[in-house]
PLY file of the C-alpha trace (Angstrom):
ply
format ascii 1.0
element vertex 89
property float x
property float y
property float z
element edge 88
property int vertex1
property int vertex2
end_header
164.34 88.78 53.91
162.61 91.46 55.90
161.54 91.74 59.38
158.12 92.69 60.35
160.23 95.80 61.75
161.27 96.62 58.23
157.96 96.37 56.74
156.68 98.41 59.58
159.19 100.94 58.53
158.45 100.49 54.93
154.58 100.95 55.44
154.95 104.18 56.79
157.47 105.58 53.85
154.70 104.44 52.02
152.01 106.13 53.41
150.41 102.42 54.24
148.55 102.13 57.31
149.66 98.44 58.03
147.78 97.57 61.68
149.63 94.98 63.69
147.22 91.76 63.35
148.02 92.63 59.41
151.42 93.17 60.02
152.65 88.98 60.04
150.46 88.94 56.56
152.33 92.02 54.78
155.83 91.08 56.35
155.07 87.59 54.58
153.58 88.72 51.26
156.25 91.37 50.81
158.74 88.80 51.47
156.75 86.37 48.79
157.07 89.63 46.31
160.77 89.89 47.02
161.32 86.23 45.90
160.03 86.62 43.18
162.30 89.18 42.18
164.99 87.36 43.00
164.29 84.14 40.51
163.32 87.21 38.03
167.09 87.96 38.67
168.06 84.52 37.28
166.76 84.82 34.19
169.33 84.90 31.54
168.33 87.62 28.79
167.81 85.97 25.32
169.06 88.36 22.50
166.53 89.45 19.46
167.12 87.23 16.46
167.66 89.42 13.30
164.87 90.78 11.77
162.65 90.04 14.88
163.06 93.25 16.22
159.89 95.08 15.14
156.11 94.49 15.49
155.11 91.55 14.53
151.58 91.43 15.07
150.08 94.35 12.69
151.61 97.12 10.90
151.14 100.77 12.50
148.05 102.20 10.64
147.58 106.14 10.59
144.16 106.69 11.19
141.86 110.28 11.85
141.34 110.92 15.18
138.75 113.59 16.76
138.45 117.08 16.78
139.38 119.13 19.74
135.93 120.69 19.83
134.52 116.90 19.09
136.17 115.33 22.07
134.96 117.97 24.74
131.42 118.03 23.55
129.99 115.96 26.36
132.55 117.66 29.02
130.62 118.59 32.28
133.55 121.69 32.55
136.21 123.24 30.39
138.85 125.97 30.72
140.93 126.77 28.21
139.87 124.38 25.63
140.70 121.64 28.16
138.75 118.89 30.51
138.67 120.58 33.94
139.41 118.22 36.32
139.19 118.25 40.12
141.83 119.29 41.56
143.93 116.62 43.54
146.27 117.10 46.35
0 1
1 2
2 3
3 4
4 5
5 6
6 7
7 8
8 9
9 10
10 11
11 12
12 13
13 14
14 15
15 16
16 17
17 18
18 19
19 20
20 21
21 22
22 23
23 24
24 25
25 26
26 27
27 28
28 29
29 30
30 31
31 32
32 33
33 34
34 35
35 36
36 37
37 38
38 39
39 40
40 41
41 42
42 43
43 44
44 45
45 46
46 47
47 48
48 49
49 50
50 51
51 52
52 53
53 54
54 55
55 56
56 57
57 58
58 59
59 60
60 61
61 62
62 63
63 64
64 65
65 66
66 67
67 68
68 69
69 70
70 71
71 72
72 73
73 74
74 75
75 76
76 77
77 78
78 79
79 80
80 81
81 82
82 83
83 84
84 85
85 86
86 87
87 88
C-alpha cells in the first residue's frame, strides 16, 4: 500500500501534476490499481492444449496493399518519400 507521500513522489517521476485536494483520490485509485495486480498475481497459468496453439479464428490471408506513391497522395507535406510530421519534443 502506498502513502499519499509515495504517490506524491511517484507523480512527479511521472511528470503528473497531482494537486493536493486530488492527492487522497490518486493515493486511493493507485492503491485500487495495485490490487488489482496483486489478485492478477494469483492467477495460476493454464498451459496450451495441443494443437491449440495457433489462430483459431481465421487463417492469415496475403493480400495487396498500397503503393508508396498511393498512400502519400493526400499528404499535406513530404520529405523524402515520407509523411512529414511535426516535430515533437
Amino acid at each position: 500500500m502506498i502513502t499519499e507521500r509515495d504517490a506524491e513522489h511517484i507523480g512527479q517521476l511521472a511528470d503528473i501534476a497531482v494537486h493536493r485536494e486530488e492527492l487522497t483520490e490518486f493515493t486511493s485509485r493507485f492503491n485500487e490499481i495495485l490490487e488489482y495486480f496483486d489478485l492478477l498475481d494469483q492467477v495460476e497459468m493454464v498451459e496450451c492444449v495441443e494443437g491449440r496453439e495457433s489462430n483459431i479464428l481465421r487463417e492469415d490471408e496475403v493480400i495487396s496493399s498500397l503503393s508508396q506513391e498511393e498512400a502519400l497522395a493526400n499528404a499535406r507535406e513530404l520529405e523524402d518519400g515520407f509523411f512529414r510530421a511535426p516535430r515533437v519534443m
